[in-house]
N, C-alpha and C positions, 0 to 999 in steps of 0.2 A: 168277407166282402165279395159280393158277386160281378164281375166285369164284362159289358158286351166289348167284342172287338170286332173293328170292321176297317176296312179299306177299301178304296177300289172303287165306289159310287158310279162316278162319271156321270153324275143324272143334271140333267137342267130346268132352268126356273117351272120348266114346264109341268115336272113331274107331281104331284099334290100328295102321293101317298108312298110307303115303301111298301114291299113284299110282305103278303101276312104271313111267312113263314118267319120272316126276319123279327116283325115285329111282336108274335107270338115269343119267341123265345126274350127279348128283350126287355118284354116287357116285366115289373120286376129289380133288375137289374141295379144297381144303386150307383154304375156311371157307366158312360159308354165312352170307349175310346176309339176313336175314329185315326185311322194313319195317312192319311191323304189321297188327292185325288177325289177331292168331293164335284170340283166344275164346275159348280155355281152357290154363292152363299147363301141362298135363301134353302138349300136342302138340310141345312143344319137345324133347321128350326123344326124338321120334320124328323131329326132324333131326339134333340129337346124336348118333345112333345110328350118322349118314352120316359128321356132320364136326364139327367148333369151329366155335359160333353167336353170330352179334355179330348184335343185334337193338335193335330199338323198341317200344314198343307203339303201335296205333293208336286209335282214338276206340270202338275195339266190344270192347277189353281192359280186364280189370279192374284192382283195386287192385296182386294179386302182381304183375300181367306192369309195369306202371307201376312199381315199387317196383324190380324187377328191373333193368331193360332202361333208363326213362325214354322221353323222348317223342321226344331229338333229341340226336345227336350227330356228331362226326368221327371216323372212323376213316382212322387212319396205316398204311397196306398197299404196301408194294412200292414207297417213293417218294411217292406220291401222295396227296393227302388228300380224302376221302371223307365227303361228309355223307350221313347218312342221316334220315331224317324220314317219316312219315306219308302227311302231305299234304295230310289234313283243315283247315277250318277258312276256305277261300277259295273264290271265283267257278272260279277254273279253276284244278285237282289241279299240274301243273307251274310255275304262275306263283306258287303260296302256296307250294311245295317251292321253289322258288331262292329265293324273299325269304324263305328260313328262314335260307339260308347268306352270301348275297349282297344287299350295300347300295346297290348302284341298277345300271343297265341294263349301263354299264362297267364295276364293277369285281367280283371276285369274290372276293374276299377269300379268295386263297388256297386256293382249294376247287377241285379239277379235274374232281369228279364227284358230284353229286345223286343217290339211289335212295331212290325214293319211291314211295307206294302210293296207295290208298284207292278210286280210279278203276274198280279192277281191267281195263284201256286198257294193254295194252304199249304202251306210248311211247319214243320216241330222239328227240331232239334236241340237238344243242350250240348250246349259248346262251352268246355272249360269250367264246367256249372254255371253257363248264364244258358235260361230259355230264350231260343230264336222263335218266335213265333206271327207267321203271316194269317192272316183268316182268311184267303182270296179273297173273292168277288162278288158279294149278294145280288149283283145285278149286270155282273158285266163279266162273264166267264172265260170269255174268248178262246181256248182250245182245251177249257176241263170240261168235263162229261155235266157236270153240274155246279150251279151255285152253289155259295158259300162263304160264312163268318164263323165267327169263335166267343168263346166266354173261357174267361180265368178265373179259378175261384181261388180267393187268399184267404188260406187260415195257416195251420203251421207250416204249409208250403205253398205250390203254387203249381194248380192243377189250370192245366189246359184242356181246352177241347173243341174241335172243330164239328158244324151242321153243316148237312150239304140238304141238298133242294132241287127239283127239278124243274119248279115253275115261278117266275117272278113275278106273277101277281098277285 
């Protein structure tokens, strides 16, 4: 199973299309999970367009994407169980995303992989064997040198991988 990952949007009603670097690689894809901070709900329908979208919303989402989506969940994909969360709300974006899933440094309660946002920081790490993984910001980079999202591929394990980009049109 092939997975787009994205976070970080920030786009408004106004926006009609995403980055055809984003959508190049996504397209394909057999779901995209979105970690929040999308900022208007009508941008959803413009990853819908690509794939089936299993999301969250972030701390810059209003009432629908909340209502919709929620703040924090598990997704069952391929074997594997997947929390997905924000990330807001802590001193450091991946240490408040594992203590979303995970009850102390050992154990992980069953969770094999984190994708979390708010940073907008591509991040990797496995912690404890769970992967931490942020895709930054396909459209809103703010002090990385370049855009950027990620794809997870699930087969007997769970490969990640970050695209960066230096144009968002």
């Amino acid at each position: 199973m092939r997975i787009g990952v994205v976070a970080d949007t920030h786009l408004r009603a106004r926006h009609s299309t995403l980055p055809k670097a984003l959508v190049h690689v996504l397209t394909g894809v057999d779901l995209i999970v979105h970690a929040g901070d999308w900022m208007d709900p009508s941008i959803v329908r413009l990853f819908e367009s690509i794939a089936p979208v299993e999301a969250v919303a972030g701390n810059n989402d209003g009432e629908e994407l909340a209502a919709r989506f929620g703040y924090r969940k598990v997704l069952e994909l391929a074997g594997f169980r997947i929390g997905l969360v924000h990330g807001d709300g802590g001193r450091s974006t991946p240490d408040t995303a594992y203590a979303a899933f995970c009850s102390s440094d050992s154990a992980h309660d069953s969770i094999d992989a984190i994708i979390f946002g708010h940073s907008h920081i591509p991040y990797e790490e496995v912690r404890h064997g769970v992967l931490l993984f942020n895709p930054g910001s396909p459209t809103d980079k703010r002090r990385q040198s370049l855009y950027s999202f990620g794809t997870l591929e699930l087969g007997d394990t769970i490969q990640a991988r970050h695209y960066y980009y230096e144009d968002k049109s």
